[in-house]
C-alpha positions in Angstrom: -119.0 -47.7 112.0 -118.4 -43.9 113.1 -118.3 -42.3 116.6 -121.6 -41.5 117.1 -122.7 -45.2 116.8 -120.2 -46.3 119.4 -121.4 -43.4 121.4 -124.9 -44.8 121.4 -123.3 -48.5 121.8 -121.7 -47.5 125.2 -124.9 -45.7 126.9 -126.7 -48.7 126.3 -123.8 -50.8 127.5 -123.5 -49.0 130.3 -127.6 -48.4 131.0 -128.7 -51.9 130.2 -131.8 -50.3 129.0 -132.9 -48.4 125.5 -135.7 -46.0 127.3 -132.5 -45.3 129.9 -130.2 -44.8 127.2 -132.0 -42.8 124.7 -133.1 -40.6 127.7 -129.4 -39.8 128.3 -128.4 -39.5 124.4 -131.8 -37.0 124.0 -132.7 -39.0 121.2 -136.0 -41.4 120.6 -136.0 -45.4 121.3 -137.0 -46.0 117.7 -133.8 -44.3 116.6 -131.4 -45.4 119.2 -133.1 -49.2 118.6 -132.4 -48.9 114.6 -128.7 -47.3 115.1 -127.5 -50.3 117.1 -129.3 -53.0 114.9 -127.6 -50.7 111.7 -124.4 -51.3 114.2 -124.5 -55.2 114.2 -125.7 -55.7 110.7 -122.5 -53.7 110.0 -120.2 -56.1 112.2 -122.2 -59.2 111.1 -122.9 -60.0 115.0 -125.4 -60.1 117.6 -124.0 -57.2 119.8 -126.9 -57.9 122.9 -128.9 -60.7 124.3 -132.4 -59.0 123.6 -134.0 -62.2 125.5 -133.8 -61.5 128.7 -135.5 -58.7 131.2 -132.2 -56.7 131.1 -130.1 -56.1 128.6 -127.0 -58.6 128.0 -123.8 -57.9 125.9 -122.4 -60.9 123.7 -119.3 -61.8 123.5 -118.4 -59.4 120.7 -120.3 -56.8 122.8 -118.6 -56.9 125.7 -115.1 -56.7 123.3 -116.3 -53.6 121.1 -117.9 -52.2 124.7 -114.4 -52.3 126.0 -112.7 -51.1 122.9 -115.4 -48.9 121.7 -114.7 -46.7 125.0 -110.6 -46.5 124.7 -111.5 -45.2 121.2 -114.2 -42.9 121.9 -111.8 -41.5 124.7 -109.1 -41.0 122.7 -111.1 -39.3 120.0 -112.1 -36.7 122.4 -108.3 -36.4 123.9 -107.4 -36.1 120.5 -110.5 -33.4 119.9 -108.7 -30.9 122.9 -105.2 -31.5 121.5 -106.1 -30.4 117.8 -108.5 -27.8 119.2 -105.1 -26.4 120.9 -103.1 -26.6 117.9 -105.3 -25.0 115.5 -107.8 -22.8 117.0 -105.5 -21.4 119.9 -101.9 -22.1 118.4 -99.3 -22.1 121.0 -100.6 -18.6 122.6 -101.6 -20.2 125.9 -100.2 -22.1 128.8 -101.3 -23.3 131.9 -99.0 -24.4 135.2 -100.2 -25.7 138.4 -98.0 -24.3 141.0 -97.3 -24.6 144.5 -97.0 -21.4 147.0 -92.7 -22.1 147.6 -92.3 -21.6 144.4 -92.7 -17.9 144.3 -88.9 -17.3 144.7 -87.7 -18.6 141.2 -90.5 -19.2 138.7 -91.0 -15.4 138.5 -87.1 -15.3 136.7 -87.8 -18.5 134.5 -90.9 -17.4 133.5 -89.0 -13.9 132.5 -86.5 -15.3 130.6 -88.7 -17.3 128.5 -90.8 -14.6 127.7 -88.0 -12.6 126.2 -88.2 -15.9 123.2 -91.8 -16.3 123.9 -93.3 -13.0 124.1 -96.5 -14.3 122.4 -96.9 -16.9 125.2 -99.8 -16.0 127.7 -99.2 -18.0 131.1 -102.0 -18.9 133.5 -100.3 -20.1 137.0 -103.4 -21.5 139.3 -103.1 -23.4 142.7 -102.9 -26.7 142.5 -102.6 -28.1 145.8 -102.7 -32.2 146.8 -102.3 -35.3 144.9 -105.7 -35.8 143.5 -106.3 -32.5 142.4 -102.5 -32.8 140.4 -103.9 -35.7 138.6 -107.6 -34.5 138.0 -106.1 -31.5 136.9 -104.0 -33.3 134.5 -105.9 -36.0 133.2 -108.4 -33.8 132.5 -106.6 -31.5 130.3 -106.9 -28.7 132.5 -102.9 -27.8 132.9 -99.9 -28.5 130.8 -97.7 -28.8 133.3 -97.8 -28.7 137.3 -95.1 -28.1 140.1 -95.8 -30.2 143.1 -94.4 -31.3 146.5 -96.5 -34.7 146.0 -95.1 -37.8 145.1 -97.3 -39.1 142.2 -96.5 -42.7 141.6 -99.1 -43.4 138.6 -98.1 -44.6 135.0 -99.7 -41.9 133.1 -97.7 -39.5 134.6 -94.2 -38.1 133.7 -92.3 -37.2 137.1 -89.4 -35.2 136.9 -87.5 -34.5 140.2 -86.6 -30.2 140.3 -85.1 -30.1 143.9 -85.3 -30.6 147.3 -86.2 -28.0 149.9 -85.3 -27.9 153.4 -89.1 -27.6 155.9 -88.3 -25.3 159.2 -90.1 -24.5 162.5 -92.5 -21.3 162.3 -92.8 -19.4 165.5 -94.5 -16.4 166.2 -92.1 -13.3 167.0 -92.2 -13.4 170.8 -92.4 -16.9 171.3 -90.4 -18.1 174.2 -88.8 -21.3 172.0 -87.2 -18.2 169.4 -84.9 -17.7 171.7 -83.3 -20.7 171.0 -80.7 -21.4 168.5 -82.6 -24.7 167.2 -85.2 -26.7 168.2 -86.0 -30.5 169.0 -89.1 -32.5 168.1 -89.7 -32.4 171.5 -89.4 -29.2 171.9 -92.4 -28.6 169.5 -95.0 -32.0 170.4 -96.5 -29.6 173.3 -97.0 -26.8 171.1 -100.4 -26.4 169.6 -99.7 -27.1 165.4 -100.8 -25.8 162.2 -100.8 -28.1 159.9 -101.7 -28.6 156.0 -104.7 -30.8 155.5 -105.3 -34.7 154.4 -103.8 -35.7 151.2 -101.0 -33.1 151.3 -97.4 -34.9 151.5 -96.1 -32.2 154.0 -98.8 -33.5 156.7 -97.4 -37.2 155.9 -93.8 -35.9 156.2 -94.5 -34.0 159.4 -96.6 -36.5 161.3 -93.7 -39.6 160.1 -91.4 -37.2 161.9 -93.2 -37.1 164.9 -93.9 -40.7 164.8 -90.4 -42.1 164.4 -89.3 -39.5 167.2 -91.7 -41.1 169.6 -93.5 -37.6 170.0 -97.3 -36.6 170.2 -98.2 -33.9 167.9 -100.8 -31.2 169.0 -102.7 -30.5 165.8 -105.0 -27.7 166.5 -105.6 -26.1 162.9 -105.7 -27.7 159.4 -105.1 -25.6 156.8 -104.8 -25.8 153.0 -102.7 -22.7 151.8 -99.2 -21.5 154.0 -100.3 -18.2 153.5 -103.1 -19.0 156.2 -100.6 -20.7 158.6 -98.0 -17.9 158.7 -100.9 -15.8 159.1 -102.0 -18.0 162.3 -98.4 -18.4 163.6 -98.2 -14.0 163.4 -101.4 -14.1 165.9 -99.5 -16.2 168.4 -102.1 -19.2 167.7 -99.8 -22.2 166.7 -96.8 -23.1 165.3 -96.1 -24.9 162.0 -93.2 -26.4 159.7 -93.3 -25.1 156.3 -90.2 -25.0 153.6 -87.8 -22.1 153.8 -87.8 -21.2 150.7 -91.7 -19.9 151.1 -90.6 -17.7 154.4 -88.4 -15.5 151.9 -89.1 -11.4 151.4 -91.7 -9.8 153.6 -93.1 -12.8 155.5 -89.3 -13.5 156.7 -89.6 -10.5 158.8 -92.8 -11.3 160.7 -92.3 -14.9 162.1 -89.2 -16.3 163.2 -88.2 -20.1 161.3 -86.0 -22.1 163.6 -84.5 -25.8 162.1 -85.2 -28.6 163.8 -82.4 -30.3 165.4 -81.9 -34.6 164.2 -85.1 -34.4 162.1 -83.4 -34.2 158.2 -87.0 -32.6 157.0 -87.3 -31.7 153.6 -89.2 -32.7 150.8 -88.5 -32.9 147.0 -90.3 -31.1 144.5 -91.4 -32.3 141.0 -92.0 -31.0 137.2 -95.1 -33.2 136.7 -97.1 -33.6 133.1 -99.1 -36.1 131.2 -97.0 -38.8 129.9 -98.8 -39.2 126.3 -100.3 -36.0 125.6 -98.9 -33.7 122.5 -97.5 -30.9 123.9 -96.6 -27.6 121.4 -93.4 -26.4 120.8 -93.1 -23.7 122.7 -95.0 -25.2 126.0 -92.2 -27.9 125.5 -89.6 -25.2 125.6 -90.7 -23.7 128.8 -90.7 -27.6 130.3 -86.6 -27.7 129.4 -86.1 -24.6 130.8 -87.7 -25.1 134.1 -85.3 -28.2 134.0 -82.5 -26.8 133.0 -82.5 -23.8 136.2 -82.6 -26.8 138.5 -80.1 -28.6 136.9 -77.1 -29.4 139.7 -78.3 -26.9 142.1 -80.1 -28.3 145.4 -82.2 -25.1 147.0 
């Protein structure tokens, strides 16, 4: 029994059909027919009920169908891994990042680069839950910094810090004069807000919620850089974490906190629980932890 066989095994599993399934493999019926006959002569079982108008699995097909697709995925897991190891050594890394980030990664990333300087770093946006775990699962980043909370068992979440979220008004807006704001200050004002599946949106509109306040959404955005840039043409306000409004962009909007509301949101180190992760990506995993260790930003 080798991989390819199981391969042809689960397409016609999963067609129910040999024309179907050879059509998908780009191989002739004859051939796929005599590899899964070779197949159960091997195991010394009937793998499929040939009988009927469709396709049936026995009950030792449906168990190597089941098994057969664990293994087949963890051959080509194990495929990308080795591929890493071998081919590209421990040259390349990939981070999903978030935009608040921009404040501190820049010095981490520095300081591992003076043990590292072989290391090249790809940082790409990785922005709502189910893009962290696509990205994830499918091998596509080592490691991701995220505001969402992933609660799923193939994950390894590792709390950085917590951020304090403040009001964004635009220079001149009659509410900056004030030394802070109330919810229902801002429920009239027309909002900027991320978009669905983003845990900011859920922690602004729970906000609003338990304070018994409408909220006026009016834009839905996906990057902050496009709600500061909203908020600067006097279109809509927005709550967005501090630690993004730092350098430049502090000077062209004013942030106001948000009096009774406790907002902030915690920020995580996620990766993939089982996968093999070189030596030196590993290193630059402790020392993100290690910056955040005790300090609350």
């Amino acid at each position: 029994m080798d991989i390819k066989q199981l391969h042809y095994f689960i397409a016609v599993s999963e067609q129910r059909n040999f024309s179907k399934a050879a059509e998908r493999l780009h191989i002739s019926q004859p051939s796929l027919s005599n590899a899964i006959k070779k197949l159960e002569q091997e195991i010394g079982s009937p793998l499929l009920e040939r009988n009927t108008r469709n396709l049936q699995l026995t009950e030792a097909g449906e168990l190597l169908f089941e098994r057969a697709k664990v293994i087949v995925k963890n051959m080509e897991v194990l495929k990308i891994e080795m591929d890493e190891v071998i081919v590209h050594g421990t040259r390349d890394i990939t981070i999903g990042v978030m935009e608040s980030i921009k404040h501190w990664l820049p010095k981490v990333i520095a300081n591992y680069k003076k043990d590292y300087p072989q290391m090249k770093i790809h940082l790409v946006d990785i922005l709502g839950s189910k893009r962290v775990k696509k990205s994830l699962k499918s091998y596509k980043t080592h490691l991701i910094i995220t505001n969402q909370l992933m609660d799923d068992p193939e994950l390894e979440v590792q709390t950085l810090y917590e951020e304090r979220l403040v009001a964004v008004l635009p220079l001149h807006h009659p509410l900056a004069r004030k030394e802070t704001l109330t919810i229902s200050d801002i429920s009239e004002e027309p909002f900027i807000i991320s978009t669905e599946g983003f845990q900011t949106r859920h922690d602004i509109l729970t906000m609003f919620e338990k304070a018994g306040e409408n909220i006026n959404i009016q834009f839905e955005i996906e990057r902050f850089e496009t709600a500061v840039s909203l908020v600067r043409e006097q279109l809509g306000i927005t709550i967005l974490p501090e630690n993004y409004l730092q350098g430049p962009t502090a000077k062209t909007i004013v942030k106001k906190e948000i009096e009774g509301a406790n907002l902030s949101r915690n920020v995580y180190l996620v990766s993939l629980k089982n996968r093999h992760l070189p030596l030196a990506i590993r290193q630059l995993l402790k020392d993100i932890l290690h910056s955040f260790e005790n300090k609350m930003l």
